[in-house]
N, C-alpha and C positions, 0 to 999 in steps of 0.2 A: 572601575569597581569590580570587586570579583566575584561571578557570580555563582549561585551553588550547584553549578553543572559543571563547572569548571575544578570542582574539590570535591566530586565524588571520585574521582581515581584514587587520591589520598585517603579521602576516609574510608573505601576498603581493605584499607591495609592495617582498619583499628580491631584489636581481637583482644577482649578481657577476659581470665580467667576468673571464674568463678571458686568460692574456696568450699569445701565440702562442710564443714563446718559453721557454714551458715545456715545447712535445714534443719540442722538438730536445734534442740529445747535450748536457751540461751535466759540472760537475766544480770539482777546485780547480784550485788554482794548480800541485796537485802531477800530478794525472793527469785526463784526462775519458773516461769511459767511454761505450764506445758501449751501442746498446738495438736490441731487437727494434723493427720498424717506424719508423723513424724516418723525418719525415716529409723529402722531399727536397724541394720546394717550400711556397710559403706556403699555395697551395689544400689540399696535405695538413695542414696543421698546422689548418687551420678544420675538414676533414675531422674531425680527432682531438677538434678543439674542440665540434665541433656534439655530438659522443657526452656531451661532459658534463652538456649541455644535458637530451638526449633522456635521458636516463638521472636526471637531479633535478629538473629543471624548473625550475630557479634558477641558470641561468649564459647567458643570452640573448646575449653580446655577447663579441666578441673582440678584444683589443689589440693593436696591430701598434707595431711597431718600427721605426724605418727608421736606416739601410738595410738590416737585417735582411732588413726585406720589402719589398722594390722589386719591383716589376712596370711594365709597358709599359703598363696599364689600370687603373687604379682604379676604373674604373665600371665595368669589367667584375667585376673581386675584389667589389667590393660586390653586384652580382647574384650572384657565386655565392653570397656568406654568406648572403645573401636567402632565396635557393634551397636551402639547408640550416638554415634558421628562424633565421638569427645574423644579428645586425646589427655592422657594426664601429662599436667602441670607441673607446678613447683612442689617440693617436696619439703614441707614444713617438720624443724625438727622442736624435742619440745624437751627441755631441761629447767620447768618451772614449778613442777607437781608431785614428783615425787620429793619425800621426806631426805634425802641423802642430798638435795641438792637445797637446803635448809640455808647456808651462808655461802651459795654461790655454787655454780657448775663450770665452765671451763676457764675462770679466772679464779677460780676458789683456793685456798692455800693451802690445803689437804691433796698430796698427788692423787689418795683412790678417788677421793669424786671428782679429779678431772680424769683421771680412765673411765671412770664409767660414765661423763659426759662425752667423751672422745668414744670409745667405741659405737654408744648410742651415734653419735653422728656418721662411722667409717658405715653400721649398718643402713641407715640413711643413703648412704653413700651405693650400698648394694641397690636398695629399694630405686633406685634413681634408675641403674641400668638394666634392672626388670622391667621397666614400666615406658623405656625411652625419656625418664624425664631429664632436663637442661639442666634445673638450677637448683641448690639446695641452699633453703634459706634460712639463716642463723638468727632469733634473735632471743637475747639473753636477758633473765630478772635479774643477773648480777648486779650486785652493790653492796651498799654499806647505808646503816641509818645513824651512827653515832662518828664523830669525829674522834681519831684515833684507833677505831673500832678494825682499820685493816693499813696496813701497807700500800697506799694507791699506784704507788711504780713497781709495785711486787704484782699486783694484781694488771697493771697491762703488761708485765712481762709474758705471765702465765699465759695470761690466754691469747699474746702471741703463738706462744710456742703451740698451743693445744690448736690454733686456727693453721698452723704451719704444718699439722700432724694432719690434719683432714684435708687439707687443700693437696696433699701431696697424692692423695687419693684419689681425686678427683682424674677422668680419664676422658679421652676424645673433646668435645665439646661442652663438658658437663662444666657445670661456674658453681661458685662461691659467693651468696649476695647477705653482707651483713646489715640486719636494719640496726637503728637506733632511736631511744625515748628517750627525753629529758630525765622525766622520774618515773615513779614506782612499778615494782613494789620497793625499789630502794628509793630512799628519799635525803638522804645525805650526800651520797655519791655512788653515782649510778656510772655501770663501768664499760657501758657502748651510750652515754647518753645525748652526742651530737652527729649532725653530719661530716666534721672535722673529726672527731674521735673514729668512727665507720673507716673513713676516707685512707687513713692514717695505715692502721691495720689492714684495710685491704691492699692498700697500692705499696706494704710494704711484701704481699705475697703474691704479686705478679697478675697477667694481664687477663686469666678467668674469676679474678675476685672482683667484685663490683659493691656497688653501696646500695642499700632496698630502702627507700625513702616511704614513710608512713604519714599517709597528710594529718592525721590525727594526733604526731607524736611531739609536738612543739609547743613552747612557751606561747601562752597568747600574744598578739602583736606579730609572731615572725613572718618576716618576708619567706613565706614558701617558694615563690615563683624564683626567687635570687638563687636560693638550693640549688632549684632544678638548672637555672641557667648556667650555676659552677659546675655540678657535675658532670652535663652535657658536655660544655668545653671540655675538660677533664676527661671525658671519655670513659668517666666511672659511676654512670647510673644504668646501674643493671634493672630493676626493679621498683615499679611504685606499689602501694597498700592503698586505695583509694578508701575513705571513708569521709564520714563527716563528724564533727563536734562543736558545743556551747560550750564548753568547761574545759576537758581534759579531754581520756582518751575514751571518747564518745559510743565509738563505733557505729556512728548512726548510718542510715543511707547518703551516699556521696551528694555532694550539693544541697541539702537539707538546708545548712544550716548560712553557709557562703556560696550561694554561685557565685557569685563574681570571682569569689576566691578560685574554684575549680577552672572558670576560664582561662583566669592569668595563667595559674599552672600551665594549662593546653595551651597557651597562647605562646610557650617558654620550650613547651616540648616541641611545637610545630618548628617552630624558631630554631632551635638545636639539633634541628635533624630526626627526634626520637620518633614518629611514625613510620620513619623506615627498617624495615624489619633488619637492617645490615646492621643498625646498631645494636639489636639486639635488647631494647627496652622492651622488660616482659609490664604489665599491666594486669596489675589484679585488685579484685575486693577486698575489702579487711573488714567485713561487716559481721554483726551480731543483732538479731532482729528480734527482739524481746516480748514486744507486743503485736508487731504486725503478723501476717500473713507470709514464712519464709521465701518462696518462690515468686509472689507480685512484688516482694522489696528487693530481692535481686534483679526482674525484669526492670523495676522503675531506676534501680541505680546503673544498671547499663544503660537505658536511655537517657539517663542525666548526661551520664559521660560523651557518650557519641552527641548527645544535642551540643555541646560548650565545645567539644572538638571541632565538630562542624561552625559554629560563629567564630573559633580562635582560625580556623582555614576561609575564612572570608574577611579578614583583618588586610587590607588594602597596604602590603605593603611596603611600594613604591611609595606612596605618597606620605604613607609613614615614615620611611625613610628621608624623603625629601624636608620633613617637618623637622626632624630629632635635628639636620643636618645644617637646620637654618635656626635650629635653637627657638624654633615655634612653638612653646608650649601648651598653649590651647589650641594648635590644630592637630599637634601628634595625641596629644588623649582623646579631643574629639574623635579620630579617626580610628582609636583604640575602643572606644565605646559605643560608636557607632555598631562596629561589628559586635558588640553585645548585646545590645539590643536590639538586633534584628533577630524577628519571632521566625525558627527555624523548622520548626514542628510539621507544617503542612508539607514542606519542600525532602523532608526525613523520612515522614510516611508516603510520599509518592514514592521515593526512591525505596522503601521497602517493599511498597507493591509492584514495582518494577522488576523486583526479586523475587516472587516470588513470594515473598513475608506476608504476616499482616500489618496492615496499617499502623493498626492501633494493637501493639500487643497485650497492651493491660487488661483491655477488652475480650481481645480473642480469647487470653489464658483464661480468664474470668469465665467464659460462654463455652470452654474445652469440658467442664468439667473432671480436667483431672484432678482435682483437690478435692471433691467429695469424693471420686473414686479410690483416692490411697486414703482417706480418713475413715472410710469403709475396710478399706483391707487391711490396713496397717493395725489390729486391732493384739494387742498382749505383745508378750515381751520385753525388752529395755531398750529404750532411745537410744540411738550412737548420735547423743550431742558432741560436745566441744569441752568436756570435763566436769559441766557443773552438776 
């Protein structure tokens, strides 16, 4: 049996970025509520960022959006996150908001708004080598709601060629990671809507494109864990969006809604390799915290994570193997679900007191008082949410 002194090597080597976009004001379609502190700049939102850091010790990196986060320096924003132990992240591009990209942006059948979806990405593309970030991550509201309504091999042509124009940009280590949704806001035919459609396009633009898997972004029922096991093999999952959801695309805090579900995942990535940083799986949030408290819903979703990582790195399995291998079906689940039920929390908090950390982060952050301190300070101006 494996014990969890034995998978503390590996689970140092877990590091989730945090997206910057989660301190800001968020919501539905129907109302967005404001929050205490919220942050009115990008440097406040790394501010709010670095606290998740400092507070688990497993969230080293921050996501930036653009134009969410436009500033006048990227070299300068990058020294601050420096300066506050974060280094920036994935550089999320966003062709879903402005009016010109009304019937589509880099599959759209208008050449100007795929230039002006394309350069928006080649400047992406800059922002990426100001800031040292790796990966620039595409995902598109492309589609169609009426049948008939487009050319559906006219439109993956396009945005071959418009993903062939940016990827050629791309320079040293920098990647290309396409996610994909089933639906909306297209609801007819959505034009990156699986992980074969992703997979498709990237592995026809060579070996820094990868696919950004959204746990959020699937037909209810689908086997998520199968994804991750194809891509792995495949050697084309660049990227996860950690979130959770009841319905659709939720964005709620990860494991909310499925742990068991989040294990399997982790149980698929431990299995495939992807906690080795060789392969290069980046690990991020894709959350929007509507009603909670920004900065304890990000603490609590990196703790979801690391706790289901650490039960999927105690998953026995030798004797797993020896079950599948004799076609023992209730002893290979047993032995699947034993590791998930075993309560990991005491053995998680030593090992971050061992660090250094606190125990208990939700607590510490809570007793820091930094949250009445920027709810204090952060007083006028305009929120830098997430668009709404």
């Amino acid at each position: 049996m494996t014990t969890f002194e034995e998978i503390t090597p590996r689970l140092e080597t877990l590091a989730i970025e945090v997206p910057s976009w989660a301190y800001g004001n968020s919501g539905t379609r129907f109302k967005v509520f404001g929050s205490r502190g919220t942050p009115r700049t990008v440097q406040e939102k790394i501010d709010d960022a670095a606290q998740v850091h400092r507070f688990t010790g497993l969230a080293p990196a921050v996501a930036l959006h653009i134009p969410w986060d436009l500033v006048d320096d990227f070299a300068a924003l990058r020294s601050y996150a420096e300066d506050r132990g974060l280094r920036i992240g994935t550089i999320n591009s966003n062709t879903f908001q402005d009016d010109v990209y009304k019937f589509g942006s880099l599959a759209a059948a208008d050449p100007g708004v795929r230039r002006t979806a394309i350069d928006h990405h080649l400047r992406c593309v800059e922002i990426m080598t100001a800031t040292g970030s790796r990966d620039l991550k595409i995902w598109l509201a492309d589609g169609s709601n009426y049948p008939g309504q487009n050319d559906l091999r006219q439109r993956q042509d396009t945005l071959a060629e418009s993903l062939t124009e940016i990827y050629g940009q791309l320079s040293g280590d920098q990647r290309l990671v396409l996610e994909y949704k089933f639906f909306e806001p297209a609801f007819y035919a959505t034009d990156v809507p699986d992980w074969g459609t992703s997979y498709v396009q990237v592995a026809a633009l060579g070996e820094r494109a990868m696919v950004c898997l959204d746990t959020g972004h699937h037909a209810p029922g689908t086997n998520i864990e199968f994804i991750v096991a194809q891509l792995l093999r495949l050697g084309k999952l660049g990227a996860f969006d950690f979130n959770s959801r009841f319905y659709a695309d939720d964005d709620l805090i990860v494991g909310a809604a499925d742990p068991f579900q989040l294990f399997r995942i982790m149980a698929e990535v431990v299995r495939g390799g992807g906690l080795d940083p060789a392969t290069g799986v980046a690990f991020m949030l894709d959350q929007c915290h509507n009603i909670e408290d920004k900065i304890p819903g990000q603490i609590r979703s990196v703790l979801n994570v690391a706790e289901m990582t650490a039960r999927a790195l105690l998953i026995d399995r030798e004797a797993l193997a020896t079950a599948q291998a004799a076609n023992d079906v209730l002893t290979a689940n047993g032995v699947l679900m034993d590791a998930f039920y075993t309560d990991v929390r005491r053995d998680l908090a030593a090992w971050r007191d061992s660090k250094g950390l606190p125990a208990d982060p939700m607590a510490a952050f809570a007793e820091s008082g930094y949250l009445q301190q920027v709810a204090a300070d952060r007083v006028g101006g305009q929120q830098a949410g997430w668009g709404a």
